[in-house]
C-alpha positions as CSV (number, residue, x, y, z in Angstrom):
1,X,9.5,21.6,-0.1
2,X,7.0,23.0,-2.3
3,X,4.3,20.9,-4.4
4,X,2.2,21.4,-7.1
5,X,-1.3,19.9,-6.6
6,X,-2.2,17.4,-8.7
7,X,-4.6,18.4,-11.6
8,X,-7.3,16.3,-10.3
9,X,-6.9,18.7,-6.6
10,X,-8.1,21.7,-8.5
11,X,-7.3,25.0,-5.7
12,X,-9.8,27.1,-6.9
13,X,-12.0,23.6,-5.9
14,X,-10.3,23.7,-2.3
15,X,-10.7,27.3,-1.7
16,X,-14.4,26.7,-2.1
17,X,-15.0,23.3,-0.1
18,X,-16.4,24.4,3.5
19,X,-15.8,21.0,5.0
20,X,-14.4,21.0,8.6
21,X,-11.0,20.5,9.1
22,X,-9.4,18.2,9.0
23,X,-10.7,16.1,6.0
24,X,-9.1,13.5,3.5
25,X,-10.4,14.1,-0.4
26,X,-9.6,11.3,-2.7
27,X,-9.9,11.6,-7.0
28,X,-11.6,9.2,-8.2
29,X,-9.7,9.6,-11.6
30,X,-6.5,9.5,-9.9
31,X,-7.5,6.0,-8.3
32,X,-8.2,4.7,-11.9
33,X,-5.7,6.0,-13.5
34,X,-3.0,4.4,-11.0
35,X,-4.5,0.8,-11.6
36,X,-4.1,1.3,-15.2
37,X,-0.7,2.6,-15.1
38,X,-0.6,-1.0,-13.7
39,X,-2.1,-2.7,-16.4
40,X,-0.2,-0.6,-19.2
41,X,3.5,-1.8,-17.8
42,X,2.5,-5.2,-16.8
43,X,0.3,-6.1,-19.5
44,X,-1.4,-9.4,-19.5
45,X,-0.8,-9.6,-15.6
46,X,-3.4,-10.0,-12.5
47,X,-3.5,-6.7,-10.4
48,X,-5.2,-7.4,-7.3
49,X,-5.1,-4.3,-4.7
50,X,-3.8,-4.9,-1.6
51,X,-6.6,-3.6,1.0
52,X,-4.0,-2.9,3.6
53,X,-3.0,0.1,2.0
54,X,-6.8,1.6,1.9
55,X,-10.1,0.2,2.6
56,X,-12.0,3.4,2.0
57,X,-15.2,2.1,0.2
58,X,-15.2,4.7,-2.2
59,X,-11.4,3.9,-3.2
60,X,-12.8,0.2,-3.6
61,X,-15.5,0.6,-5.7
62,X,-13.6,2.8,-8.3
63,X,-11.1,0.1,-8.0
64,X,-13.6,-2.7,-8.5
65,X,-15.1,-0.7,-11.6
66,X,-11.5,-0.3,-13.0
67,X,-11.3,-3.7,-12.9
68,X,-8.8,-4.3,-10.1
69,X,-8.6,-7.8,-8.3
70,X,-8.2,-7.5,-4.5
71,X,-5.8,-9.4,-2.3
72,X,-7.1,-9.9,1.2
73,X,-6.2,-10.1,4.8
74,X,-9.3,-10.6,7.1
75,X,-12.6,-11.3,7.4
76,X,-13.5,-7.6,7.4
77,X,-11.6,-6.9,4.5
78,X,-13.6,-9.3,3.0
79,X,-17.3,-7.9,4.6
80,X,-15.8,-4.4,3.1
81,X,-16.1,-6.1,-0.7
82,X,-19.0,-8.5,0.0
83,X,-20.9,-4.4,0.7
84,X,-19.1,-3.8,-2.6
85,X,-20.1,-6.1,-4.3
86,X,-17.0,-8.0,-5.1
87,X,-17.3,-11.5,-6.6
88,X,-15.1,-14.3,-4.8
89,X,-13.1,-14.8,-8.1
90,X,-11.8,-11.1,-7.9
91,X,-10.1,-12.2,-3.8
92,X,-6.8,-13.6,-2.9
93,X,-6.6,-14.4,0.7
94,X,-2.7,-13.3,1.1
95,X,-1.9,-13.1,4.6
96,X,0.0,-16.5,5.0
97,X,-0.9,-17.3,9.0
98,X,-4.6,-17.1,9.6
99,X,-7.1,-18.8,11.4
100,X,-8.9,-21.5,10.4
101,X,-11.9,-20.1,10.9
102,X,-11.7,-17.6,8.8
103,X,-10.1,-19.6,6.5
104,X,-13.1,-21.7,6.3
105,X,-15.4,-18.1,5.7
106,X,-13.3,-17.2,2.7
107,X,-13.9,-20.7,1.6
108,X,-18.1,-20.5,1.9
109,X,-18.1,-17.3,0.2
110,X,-16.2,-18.7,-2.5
111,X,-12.6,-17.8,-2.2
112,X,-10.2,-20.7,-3.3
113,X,-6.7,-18.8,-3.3
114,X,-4.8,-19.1,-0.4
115,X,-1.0,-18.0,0.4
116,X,1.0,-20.0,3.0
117,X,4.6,-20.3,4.4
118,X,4.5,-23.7,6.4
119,X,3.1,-27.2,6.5
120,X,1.0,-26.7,9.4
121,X,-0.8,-23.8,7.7
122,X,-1.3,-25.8,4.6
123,X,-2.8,-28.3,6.8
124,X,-5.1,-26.1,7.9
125,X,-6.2,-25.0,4.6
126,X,-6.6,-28.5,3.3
127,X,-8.6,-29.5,6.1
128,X,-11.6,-26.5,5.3
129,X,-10.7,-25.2,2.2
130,X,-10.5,-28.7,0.0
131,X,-9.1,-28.8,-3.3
132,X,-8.6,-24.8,-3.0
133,X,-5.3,-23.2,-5.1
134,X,-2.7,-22.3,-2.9
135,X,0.6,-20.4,-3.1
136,X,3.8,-20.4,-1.0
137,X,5.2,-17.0,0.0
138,X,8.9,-17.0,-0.5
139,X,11.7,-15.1,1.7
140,X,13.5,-13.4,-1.2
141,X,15.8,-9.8,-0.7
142,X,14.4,-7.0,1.1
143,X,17.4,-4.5,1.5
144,X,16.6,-1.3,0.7
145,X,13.3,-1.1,1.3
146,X,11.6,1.3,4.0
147,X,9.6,-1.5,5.5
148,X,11.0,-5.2,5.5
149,X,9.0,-7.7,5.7
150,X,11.0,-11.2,5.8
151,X,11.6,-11.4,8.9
152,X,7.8,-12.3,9.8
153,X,6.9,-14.1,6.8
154,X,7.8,-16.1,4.3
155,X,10.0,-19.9,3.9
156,X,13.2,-20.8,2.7
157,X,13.5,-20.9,-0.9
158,X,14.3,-24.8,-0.5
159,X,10.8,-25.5,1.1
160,X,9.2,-24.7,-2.3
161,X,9.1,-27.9,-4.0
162,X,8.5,-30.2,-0.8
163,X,5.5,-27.4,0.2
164,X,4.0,-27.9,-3.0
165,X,4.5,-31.6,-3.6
166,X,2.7,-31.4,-0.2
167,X,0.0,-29.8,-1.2
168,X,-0.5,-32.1,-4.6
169,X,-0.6,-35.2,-2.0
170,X,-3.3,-33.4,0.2
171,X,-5.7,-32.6,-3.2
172,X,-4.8,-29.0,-3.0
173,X,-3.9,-27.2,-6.3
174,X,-0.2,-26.0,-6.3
175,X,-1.3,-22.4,-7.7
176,X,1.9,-20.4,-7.0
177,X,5.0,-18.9,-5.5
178,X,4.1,-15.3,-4.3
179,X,7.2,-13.2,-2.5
180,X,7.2,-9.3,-1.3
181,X,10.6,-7.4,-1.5
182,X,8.9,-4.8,1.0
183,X,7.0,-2.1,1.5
184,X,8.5,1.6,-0.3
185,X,11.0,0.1,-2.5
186,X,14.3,1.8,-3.5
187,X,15.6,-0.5,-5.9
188,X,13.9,-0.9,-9.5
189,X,15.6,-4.3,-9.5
190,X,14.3,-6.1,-6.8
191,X,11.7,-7.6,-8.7
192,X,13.7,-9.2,-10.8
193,X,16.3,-10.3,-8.7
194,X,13.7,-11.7,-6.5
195,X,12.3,-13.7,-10.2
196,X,15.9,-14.5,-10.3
197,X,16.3,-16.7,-7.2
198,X,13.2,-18.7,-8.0
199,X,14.6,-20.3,-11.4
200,X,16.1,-23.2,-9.4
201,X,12.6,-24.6,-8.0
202,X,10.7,-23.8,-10.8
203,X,13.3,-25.7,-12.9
204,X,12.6,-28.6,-10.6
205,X,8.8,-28.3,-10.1
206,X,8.7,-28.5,-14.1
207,X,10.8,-31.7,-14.0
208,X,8.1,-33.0,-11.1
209,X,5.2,-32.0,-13.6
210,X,4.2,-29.5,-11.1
211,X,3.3,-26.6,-13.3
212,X,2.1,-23.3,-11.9
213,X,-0.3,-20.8,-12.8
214,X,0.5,-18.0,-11.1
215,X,4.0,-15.8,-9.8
216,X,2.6,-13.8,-7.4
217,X,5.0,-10.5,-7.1
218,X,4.1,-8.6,-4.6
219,X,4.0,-4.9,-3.7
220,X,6.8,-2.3,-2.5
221,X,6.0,0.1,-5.7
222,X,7.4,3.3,-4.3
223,X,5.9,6.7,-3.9
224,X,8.4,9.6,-3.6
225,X,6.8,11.7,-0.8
226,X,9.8,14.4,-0.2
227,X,10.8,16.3,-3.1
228,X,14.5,15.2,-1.7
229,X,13.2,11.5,-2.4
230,X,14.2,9.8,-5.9
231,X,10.7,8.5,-7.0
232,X,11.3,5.1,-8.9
233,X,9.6,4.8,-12.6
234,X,6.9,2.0,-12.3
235,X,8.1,1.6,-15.9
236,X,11.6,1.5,-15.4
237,X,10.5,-1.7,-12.6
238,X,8.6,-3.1,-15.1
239,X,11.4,-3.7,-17.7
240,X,13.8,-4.9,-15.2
241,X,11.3,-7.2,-14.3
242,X,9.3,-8.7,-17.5
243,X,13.1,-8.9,-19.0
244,X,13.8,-11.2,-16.1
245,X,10.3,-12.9,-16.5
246,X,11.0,-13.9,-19.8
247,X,14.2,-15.5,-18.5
248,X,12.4,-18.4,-16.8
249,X,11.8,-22.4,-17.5
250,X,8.6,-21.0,-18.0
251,X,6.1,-18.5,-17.7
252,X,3.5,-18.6,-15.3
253,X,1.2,-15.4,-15.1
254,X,2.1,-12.8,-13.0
255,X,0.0,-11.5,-10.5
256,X,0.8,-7.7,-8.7
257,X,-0.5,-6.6,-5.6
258,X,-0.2,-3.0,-5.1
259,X,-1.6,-1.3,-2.1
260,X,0.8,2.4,-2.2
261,X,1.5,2.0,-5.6
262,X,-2.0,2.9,-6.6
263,X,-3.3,4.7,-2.9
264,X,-0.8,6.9,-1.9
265,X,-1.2,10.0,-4.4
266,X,-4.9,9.3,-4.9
267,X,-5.9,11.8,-1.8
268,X,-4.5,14.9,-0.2
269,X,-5.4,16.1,3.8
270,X,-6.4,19.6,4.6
271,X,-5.7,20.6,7.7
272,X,-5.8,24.2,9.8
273,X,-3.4,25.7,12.0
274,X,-4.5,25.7,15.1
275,X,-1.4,27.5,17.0
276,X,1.6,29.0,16.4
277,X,4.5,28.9,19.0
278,X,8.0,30.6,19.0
279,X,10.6,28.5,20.4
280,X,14.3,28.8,20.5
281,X,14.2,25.6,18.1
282,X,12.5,27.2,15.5
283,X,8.6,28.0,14.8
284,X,5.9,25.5,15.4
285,X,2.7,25.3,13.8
286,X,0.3,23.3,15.7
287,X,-2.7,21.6,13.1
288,X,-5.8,19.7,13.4
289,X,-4.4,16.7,11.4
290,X,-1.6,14.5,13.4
291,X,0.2,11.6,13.5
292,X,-2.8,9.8,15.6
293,X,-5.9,10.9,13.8
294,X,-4.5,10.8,10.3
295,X,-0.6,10.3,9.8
296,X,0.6,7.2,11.5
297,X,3.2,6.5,9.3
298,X,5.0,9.8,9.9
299,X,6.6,7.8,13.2
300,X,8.5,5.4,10.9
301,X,10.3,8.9,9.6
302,X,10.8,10.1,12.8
303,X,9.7,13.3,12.1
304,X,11.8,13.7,8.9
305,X,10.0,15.5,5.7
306,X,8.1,13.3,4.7
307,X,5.0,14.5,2.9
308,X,5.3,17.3,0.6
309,X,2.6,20.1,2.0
310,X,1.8,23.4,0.8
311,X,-0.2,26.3,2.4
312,X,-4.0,26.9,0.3
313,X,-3.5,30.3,0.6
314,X,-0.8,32.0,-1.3
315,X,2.1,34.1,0.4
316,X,1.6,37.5,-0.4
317,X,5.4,37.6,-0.9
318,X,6.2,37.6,2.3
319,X,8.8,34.8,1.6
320,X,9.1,31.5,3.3
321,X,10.6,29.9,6.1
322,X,11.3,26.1,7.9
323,X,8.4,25.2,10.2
324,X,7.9,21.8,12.8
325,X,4.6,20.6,11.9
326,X,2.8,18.6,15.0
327,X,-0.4,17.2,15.2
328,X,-3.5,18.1,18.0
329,X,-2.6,15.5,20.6
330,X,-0.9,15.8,24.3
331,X,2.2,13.0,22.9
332,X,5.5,14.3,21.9
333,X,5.8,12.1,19.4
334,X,3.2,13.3,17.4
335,X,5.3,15.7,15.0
336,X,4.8,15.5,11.1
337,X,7.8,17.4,10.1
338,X,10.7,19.5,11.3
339,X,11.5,20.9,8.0
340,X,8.0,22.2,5.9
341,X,8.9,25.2,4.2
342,X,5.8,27.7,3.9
343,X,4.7,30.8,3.6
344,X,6.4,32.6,6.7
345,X,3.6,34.8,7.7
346,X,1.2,31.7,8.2
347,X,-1.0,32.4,11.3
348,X,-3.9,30.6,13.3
349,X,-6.7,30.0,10.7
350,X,-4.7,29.1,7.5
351,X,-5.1,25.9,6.1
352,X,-2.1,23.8,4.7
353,X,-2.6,20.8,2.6
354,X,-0.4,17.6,3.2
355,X,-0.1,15.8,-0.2
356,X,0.3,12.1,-1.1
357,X,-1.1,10.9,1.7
358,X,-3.6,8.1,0.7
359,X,-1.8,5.0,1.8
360,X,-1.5,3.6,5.5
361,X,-3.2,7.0,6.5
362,X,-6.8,6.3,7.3
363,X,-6.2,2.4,7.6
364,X,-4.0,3.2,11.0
365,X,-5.7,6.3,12.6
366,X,-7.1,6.2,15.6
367,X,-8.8,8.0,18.3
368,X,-6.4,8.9,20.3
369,X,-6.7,11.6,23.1
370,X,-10.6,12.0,22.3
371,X,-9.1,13.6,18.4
372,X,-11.5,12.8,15.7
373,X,-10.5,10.9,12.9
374,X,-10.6,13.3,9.8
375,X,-13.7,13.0,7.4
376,X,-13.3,11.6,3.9
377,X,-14.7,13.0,0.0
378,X,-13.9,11.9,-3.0
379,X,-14.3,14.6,-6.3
């Protein structure tokens, strides 16, 4: 399972960093140059970051430099890019159940785009959020992806028009439709087949005079993590999708919201091997960095490779070997990996780096068992 770093995590940089173990370092060029990958195969589109992925205010200011909209969840989400400096114009409030109170905060700062997925939350909105846009998430197909996500939210695709001719008749705007196909993506035509099942209702809405300004697409854009994983081209998603786009009554403006898409390969951990331990299973290497403090998502893989991670120190061609990675913590459960092949001559002291690892990382950890939550750079 070897990796090359990326060019913007220079070794000769690492081998010189003294920071204490374990820490997260984030390129700022590698955050930019995601969001524009963005803009480059979705040209002409909105691309509003979804915070969920990464709230580290470094991450968001380059963002917010780049250019990048923001879709947001919560009130402190929303502090995070007031300390920015974020305009309102630049938010999207996209979680589709909230309260009204923080509906109503949005609303004061200056937020006027809201998602919903039922009457009584459009009710809500109307009541203190007047005249605001609003969009109505959509349940569309989510096989295939890692995390699905209609389950929780989302209507039926035949609640679009009524939703929206509700809206109209409580002096809302009818901004939208917005859908999510679900978080890590495996198919590069989900998208599309997602644009696909809307035709119907926007067919109607046009015949209604209801005209939209926005189709709000979602996330899902894959990162391939394992070398064993088949990373999807964010171009090859694009074509499938603009082709289908192009297909419609009529063209609203698409609006993106990717949180991994653009996070994920932005920062790398570094971590230090804090045991080693010979067990009939195999060999264990015991790190500073776990599942708790910096890794949650590695639970949803079950300890599978997940990340790909390389040692910083070079092998003295001594060969490699399979190692279980685990984390600092007294739970089982917190295991990175049963299968990273390193160096085999690795020994307490050596630092290993674990790469891709800028989304749902920092945004999850915690302080479990008294373990630190890992420090954060950006180069």
């Amino acid at each position: 399972m070897s990796a090359a770093l990326h060019a913007e995590f220079d070794r000769s940089l690492l081998e010189k960093l003294e920071y204490a173990t374990p820490f997260f370092l984030f390129s700022r060029k590698r955050v930019t140059g995601k969001f524009q990958e963005f803009q480059k195969y979705f040209p002409g589109s909105l691309i509003h970051y979804a915070m969920k992925a990464n709230a580290e205010s470094g991450l968001l200011q380059t963002l917010f430099d780049a250019g990048s909209g923001f879709e947001v969840a919560s009130i402190h989400e929303l502090n995070m890019l007031k300390e920015v400096g974020v305009p309102p114009e630049k938010m999207i409030y996209g979680t589709s159940v909230k309260p009204s109170s923080h509906i109503k905060e949005f609303f004061d700062y200056g937020v006027d785009r809201f998602a919903f997925d039922s009457l009584p939350e459009l009710e809500k909105i109307a009541a203190v959020a007047p005249k605001s846009r609003v969009y109505v998430r959509v349940i569309v197909n989510d096989t295939g992806s890692v995390f699905r996500f209609s389950e929780k939210f989302g209507t039926d695709r035949e609640n679009i028009v009524p939703l929206l001719q509700r809206a109209k008749a409580l002096e809302l705007h009818p901004y939208g439709i917005s859908f999510h196909v679900g978080s890590q993506a495996s198919n590069p035509l989900a998208w599309a087949a997602a644009l696909e099942s809307l035709q119907p209702a926007l067919e109607h809405l046009k015949k209604l005079k209801i005209k939209l300004d926005i189709i709000d697409i979602g996330g899902g854009y894959p990162c391939a993590y394992a070398s064993t994983e088949e990373e999807l081209s964010l171009e090859e998603i694009a074509r499938h999708t603009l082709d289908q786009y192009q297909k419609l009554p009529y063209q609203p403006q698409l609006l993106l919201e990717p949180g991994r898409g653009i996070a994920a390969t932005t920062a790398i951990v570094v971590t230090t091997v804090i045991s080693r331990v010979e067990r009939k299973s195999g060999t264990w290497l015991f790190l500073d960095a776990g599942v708790y403090n910096a890794l949650f998502e590695t639970m949803a893989y079950q300890g599978s490779t997940r990340y790909k991670v390389t040692s910083l120190r070079p092998s003295y061609d001594a060969g490699e070997m399979l190692f279980a990675l685990a984390g600092p913590t007294g739970d089982s459960p917190d295991i990175i990996t049963h299968e990273a092949l390193l160096p085999q001559d690795l020994a307490v002291g050596d630092k290993l780096i674990l790469h891709d690892v800028g989304a749902y990382s920092l945004v999850t950890a915690s302080r479990f068992n008294g373990f630190p939550k890992p420090d954060v750079y950006f180069v």
